[in-house]
N, C-alpha and C positions, 0 to 999 in steps of 0.2 A: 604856644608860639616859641619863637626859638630868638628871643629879648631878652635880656638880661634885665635887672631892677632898672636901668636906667634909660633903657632902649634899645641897648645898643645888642646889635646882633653877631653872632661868632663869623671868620669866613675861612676858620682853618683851623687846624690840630698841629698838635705838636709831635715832632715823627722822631724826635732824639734831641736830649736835653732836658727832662723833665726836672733830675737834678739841678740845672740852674736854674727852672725857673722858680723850685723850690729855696733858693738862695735869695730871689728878691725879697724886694722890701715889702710888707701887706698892710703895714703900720696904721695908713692912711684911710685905708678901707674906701667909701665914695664922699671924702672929705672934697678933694677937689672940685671946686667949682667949675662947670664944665665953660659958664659966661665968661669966667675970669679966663679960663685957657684960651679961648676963641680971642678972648681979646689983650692978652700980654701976652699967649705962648707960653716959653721955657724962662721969661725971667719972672714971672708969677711964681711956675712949680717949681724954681731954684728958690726961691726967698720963702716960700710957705712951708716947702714941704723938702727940708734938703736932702731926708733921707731917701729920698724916691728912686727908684731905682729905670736906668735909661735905655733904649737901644742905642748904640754907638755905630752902628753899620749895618744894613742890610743889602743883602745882593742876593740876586735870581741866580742858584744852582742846579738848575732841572726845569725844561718849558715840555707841555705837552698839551693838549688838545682835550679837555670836558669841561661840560656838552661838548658836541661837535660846533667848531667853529667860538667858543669862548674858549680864552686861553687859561690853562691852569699851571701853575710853579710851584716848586720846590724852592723855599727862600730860608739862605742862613741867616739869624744876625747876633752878633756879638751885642754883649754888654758886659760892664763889670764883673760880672759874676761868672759869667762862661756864654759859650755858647749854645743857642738852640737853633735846631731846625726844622721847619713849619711847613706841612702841605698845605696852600692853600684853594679855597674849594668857591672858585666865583657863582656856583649856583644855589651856595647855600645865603650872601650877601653879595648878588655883582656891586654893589657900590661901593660897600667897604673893601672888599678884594681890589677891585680895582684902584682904592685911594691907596690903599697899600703897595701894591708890586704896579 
C-alpha cells in the first residue's frame, strides 16, 4: 500500500528543497499523539515537543489539470529552516491533497 506506519498516505514529492527538509527536526520520530493533536492543535506540539519543526506559509505556485478535471499544484512553503517546494499529486491521496492546497 502506499501508508506509512501510521496510515497516513504521501500526496506529493518534493521538487526542490530536499536540503531543508533535511534541516528539520526528526527527534520526535511518531511521538506525537495524533488524539492529542486533533484535540489541542499547536498548543499540545508547542508545549511537548518544542523542538518540532513548522510550516510558516504555504501558497499555490503552479495549478494544472491531473487526472483531467482534478486539480494539481505546485505549493511552496517556508519554514524555519528554508524553503521547499512540493508537487502535489491528488490522485495518489484526493483527501489529503485536497486538505492541504
Amino acid at each position: 500500500t502506499f501508508l506509512d506506519g501510521m496510515g497516513f498516505s504521501p500526496f506529493g514529492e518534493i521538487i526542490r528543497g530536499m536540503d531543508t527538509v533535511h534541516k528539520m527536526y526528526y527527534g520526535y520520530a511518531e511521538q506525537p499523539d495524533q488524539g492529542q493533536i486533533q484535540q489541542m492543535g499547536n498548543l499540545y506540539l508547542k508545549k511537548a515537543f518544542p523542538e518540532l519543526s513548522y510550516t510558516k506559509q504555504a501558497e499555490v505556485v503552479d495549478s494544472r489539470a491531473f487526472p483531467p478535471g482534478e486539480p494539481g499544484k505546485v505549493v511552496r512553503c517556508s519554514t524555519a529552516q528554508g524553503e521547499v517546494v512540493m508537487d502535489v499529486h491528488p490522485e495518489w491521496a484526493p483527501v489529503g491533497a485536497r486538505r492541504f492546497v
